[in-house]
N, C-alpha and C positions, 0 to 999 in steps of 0.2 A: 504494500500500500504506500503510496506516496507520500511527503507532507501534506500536500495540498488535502489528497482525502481525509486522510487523518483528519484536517483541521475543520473540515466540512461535517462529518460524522459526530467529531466531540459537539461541535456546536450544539449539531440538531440534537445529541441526546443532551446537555445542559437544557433546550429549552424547553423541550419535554419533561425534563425532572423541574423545573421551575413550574410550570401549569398543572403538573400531577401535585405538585407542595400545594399551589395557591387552591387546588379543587377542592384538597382534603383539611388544608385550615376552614376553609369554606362551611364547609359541610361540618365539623365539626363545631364549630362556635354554638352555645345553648345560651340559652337566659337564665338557666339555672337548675338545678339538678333535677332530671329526669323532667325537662322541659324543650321544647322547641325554640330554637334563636325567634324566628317570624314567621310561623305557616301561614301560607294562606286564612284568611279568614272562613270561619268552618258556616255557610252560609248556603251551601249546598248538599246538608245535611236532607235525609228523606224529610218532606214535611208533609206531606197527608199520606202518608202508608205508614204500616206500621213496618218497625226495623226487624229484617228475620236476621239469624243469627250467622257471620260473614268470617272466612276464615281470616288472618291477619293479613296474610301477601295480597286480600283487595282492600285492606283499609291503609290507602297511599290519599294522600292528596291529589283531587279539591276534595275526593268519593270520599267522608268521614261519616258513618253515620252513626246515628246513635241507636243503642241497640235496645228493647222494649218487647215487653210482653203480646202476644197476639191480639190485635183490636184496638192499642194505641198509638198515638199519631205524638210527634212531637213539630213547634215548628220555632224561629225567632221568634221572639215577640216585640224584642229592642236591641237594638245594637248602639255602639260605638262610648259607651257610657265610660267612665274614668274608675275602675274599681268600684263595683257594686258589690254589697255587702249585702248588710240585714233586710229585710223585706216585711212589708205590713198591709194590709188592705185598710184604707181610711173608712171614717163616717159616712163619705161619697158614694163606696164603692169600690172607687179605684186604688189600683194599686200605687204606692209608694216606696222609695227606696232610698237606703243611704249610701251616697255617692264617695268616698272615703276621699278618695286622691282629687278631688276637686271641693272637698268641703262644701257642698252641697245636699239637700233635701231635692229630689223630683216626685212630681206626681206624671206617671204615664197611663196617662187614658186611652180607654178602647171605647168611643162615645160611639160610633159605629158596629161595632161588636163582631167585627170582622176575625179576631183573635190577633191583632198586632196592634201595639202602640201608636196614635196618631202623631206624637209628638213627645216632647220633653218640655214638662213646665217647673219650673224652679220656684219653689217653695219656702226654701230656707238656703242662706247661704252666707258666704262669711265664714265658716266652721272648720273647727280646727280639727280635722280628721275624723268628720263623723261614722262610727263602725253600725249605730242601729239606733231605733228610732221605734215610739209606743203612744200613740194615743191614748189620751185621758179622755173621761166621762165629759167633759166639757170641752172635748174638741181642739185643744190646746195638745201641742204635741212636744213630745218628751225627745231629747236626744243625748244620746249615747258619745262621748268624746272619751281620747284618753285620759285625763284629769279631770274632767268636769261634767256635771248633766246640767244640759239647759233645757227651760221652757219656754216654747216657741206659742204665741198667743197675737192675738185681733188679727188675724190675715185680710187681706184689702178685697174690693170685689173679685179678681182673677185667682188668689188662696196661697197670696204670698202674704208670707205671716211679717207683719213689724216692730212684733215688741219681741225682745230674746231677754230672759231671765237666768243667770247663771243661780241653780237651786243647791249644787253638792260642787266646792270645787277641791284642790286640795289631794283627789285621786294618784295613788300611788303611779310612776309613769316608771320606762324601762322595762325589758321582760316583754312577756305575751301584754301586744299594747292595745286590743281592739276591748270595747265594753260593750255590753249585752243590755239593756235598759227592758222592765218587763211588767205590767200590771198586774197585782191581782184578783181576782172574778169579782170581787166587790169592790173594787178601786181602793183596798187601805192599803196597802203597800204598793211602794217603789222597789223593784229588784234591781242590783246590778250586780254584774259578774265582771268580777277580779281575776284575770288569770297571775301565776309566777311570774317573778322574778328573771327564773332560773330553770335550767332541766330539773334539778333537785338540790335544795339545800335547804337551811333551817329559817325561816325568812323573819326579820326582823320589822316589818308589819303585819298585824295579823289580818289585815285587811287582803292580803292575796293571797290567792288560790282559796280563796272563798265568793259566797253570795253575799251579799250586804241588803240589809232592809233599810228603806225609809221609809217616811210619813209624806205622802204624795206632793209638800211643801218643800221636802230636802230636810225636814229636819229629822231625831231620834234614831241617829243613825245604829243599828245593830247586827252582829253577826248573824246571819241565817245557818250557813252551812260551812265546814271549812273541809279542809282537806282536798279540794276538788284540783288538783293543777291546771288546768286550762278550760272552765265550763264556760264553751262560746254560746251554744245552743240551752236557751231556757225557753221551756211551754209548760203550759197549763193544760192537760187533760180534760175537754172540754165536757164540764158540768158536773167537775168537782173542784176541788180544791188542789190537787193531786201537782206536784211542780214538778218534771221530767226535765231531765238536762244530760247533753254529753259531754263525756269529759274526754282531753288530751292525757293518754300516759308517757311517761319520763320515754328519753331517749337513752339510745346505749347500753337497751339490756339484752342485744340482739336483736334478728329480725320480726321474734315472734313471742316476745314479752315486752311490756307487760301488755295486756289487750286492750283496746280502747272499749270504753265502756258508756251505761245510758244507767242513770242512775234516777232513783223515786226519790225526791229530798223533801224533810221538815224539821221544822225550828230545831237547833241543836245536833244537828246529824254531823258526824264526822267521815270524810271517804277515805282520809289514812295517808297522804300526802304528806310531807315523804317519807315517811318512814314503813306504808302498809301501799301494795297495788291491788287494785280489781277486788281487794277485799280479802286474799288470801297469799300475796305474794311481798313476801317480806325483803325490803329493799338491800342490797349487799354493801351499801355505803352507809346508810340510816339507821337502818333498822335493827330488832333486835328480837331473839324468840317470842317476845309475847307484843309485837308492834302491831300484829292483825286481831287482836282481840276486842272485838266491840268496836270496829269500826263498820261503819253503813256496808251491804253488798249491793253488788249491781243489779239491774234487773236485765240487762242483757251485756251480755262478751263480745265484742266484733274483731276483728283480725287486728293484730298491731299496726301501728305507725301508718293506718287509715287517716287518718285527723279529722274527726267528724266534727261536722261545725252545725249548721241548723237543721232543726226536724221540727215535723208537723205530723199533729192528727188530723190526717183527711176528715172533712167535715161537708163536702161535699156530696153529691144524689149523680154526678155525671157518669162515676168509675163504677163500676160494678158492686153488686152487694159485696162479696169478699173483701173490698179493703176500704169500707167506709171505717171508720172511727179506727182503723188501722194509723203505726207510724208511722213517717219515713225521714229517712236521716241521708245529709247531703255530706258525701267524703270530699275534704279540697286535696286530698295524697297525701304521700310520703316524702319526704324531702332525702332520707340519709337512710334507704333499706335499700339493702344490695340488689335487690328485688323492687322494684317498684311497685307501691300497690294502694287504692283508695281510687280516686276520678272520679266516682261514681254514686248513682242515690239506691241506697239499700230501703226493701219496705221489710217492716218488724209485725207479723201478724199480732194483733192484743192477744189472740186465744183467749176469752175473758179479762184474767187477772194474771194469766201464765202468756209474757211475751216472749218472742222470737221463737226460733233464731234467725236473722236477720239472712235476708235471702236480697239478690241483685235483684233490681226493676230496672235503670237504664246506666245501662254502659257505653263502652267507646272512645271516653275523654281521654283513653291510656291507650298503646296504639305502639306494639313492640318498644317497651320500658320508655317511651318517651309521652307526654302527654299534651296536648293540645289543648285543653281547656280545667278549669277546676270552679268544680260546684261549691258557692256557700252555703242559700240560706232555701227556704221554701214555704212557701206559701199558700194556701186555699183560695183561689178568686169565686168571687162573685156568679159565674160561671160553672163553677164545678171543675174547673181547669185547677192544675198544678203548675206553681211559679217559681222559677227557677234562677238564682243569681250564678253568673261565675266571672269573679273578679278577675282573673288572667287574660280574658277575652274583651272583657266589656259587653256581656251580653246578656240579655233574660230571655231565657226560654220557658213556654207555654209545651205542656202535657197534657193530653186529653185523650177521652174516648169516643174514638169513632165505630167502634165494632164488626168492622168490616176484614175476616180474620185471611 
């Protein structure tokens, strides 16, 4: 071979190993663990058929669908939102939602009843990281920040509120930073949920990894419940008194400890944090043989390092008898399992007074260990539909039944 060639051949393979580096830096850049750097927006998901079940090598992009039981439809219902969180259906009717990453309240109406959002109307705003949001009996709406709860009151004719009253401020910040704001059935308490600090350690407020009560004022502040490490999701069991909550377990006890859990709480209830998990697993930094003794049990076990965040009792007549008064709980993932695993909304059969165990209703959002979207919160509309937040995407999705199998 000559120089000449020589000099010809090295080139062409340098510039090929430079397009092969630049393809595979490319392709591997993510947003964050067991996430996608920017898919496509997932917008051509199935929206009136229901999702049959798809091996992985067709779930490529834009084709993502969401996967669902026979006879439900899923479709958008809003897009392009800034971190959607908590979710509530107003006095109106309509749904509401707390927008986190733009410090905003929206109300998104379907005044048409087409099953899609007309619009985005702003509500409240100004707010310093609103995670969730709870109307009072008087129409005046509660918001959930990381240090503070405010009350939002007199909205103008269009239902943008203009007075804001800071009611609880002073909230421990740092740690699990989102708060959960929550009424109960008879309007005398205020709930809010306190996550940790920390994965685990002894915390020096005892205001976290607890519930806190108020007096719908902001004042009489008191322990409800403690030990809970991360309860984002608080409900009321509609037409009792009954408070359901999930809880976040510690990280680093492997893939498959401790289980995240859904807990029944009242006044004085301990869940064991840190030093007791799920009720029976005694922590190997904390704890100590007799650390699970008397502490609250769960009333359901879910797979570790799911991160459940909001659940709802279906209260709707649209879905079939089988899961009225049923629950369902929204996983936003796992951040740090070697496995990835959550994305998805589990329903939890009541069986009466014996729940679970928590069985897949829609999948998809995970998609060969990488994930495309993460569910937070959920909701009952007006409609019989299920409402759906996922802050990664910016989007609310609507679930319903069309019956067509």
């Amino acid at each position: 071979m000559t120089l000449r060639s020589f000099l010809v051949v090295f080139k062409s393979l340098v510039i090929v190993c430079i397009i092969t580096i630049l393809f595979i830096g490319c392709t591997l850049q993510v947003g964050g663990p067991g996430e996608l750097a920017d898919p496509p927006a997932p917008t051509t998901i199935p929206l009136d058929n229901p999702a049959a079940p798809t091996t992985s090598a067709e779930l490529t992009p834009p084709d993502r669908p969401i996967m669902l039981p026979p006879g439900f439809g899923i479709n958008v219902y809003a897009s392009g939102l800034d971190e959607p969180r908590m979710l509530e259906i107003g006095p109106d009717g309509q749904l509401y939602v707390a927008e986190r990453a733009a410090g905003r309240i929206l109300r998104l109406p379907d005044r048409d009843n087409d099953g899609r959002a007309d619009g985005e109307e702003v509500v409240g705003d100004g707010l310093s990281f609103p995670s969730s949001l709870a109307f009072y009996q008087d129409g005046s709406l509660y918001v959930g920040e990381t240090t503070r709860v405010l009350r939002l009151s007199q909205p103008d004719p269009q239902g943008f509120y203009l007075k804001y009253d800071i009611l609880v401020d002073g909230l421990p910040q740092g740690g699990h930073s989102t708060r959960t704001v929550l009424f109960s059935p008879d309007w005398s308490m205020l709930l809010v949920s306190i996550g940790s600090s920390c994965n685990v350690c002894q915390e020096q407020d005892a205001r976290r990894a607890a519930i806190i009560r108020y007096n719908p004022d902001g004042s009489g502040e008191q322990l409800l419940a403690t030990g809970l490490r991360n309860a984002v999701g608080l409900v009321f069991r509609p037409g009792t008194d009954e408070l359901w909550v999930t809880n976040n377990g510690r990280d680093l006890l492997g893939d498959d400890l401790p289980p995240e859990t859904v807990y029944l709480v009242r006044q004085g209830d301990n869940a064991g944090w840190p030093v007791c998990h799920a009720g029976r697993i005694v922590d190997p930094q904390m704890g100590n043989t007799n650390s699970c003794e008397g502490v609250l049990q769960p009333q359901v076990e879910m797979q570790a390092h799911s991160a459940p965040l909001g659940l709802e009792f279906y209260t709707g007549d649209q879905f079939p008898e089988q899961y009225r008064g049923d629950l369902f709980v929204a996983f936003h993932g796992s951040w740090n399992r070697s496995t990835p695993t959550g994305y998805k909304i589990v329903h939890i059969p009541m069986n009466g007074n014996q729940p679970g165990p928590a069985q897949d209703f829609a999948t998809g959002w995970l998609v060969e260990r990488r994930s495309w979207g993460r569910p937070v919160d959920l909701v009952t509309g007006t409609d019989g539909s299920l409402y759906l937040s996922d802050d990664s995407r910016g989007l609310i999705y609507r679930i319903y039944y069309h019956g067509r199998l």
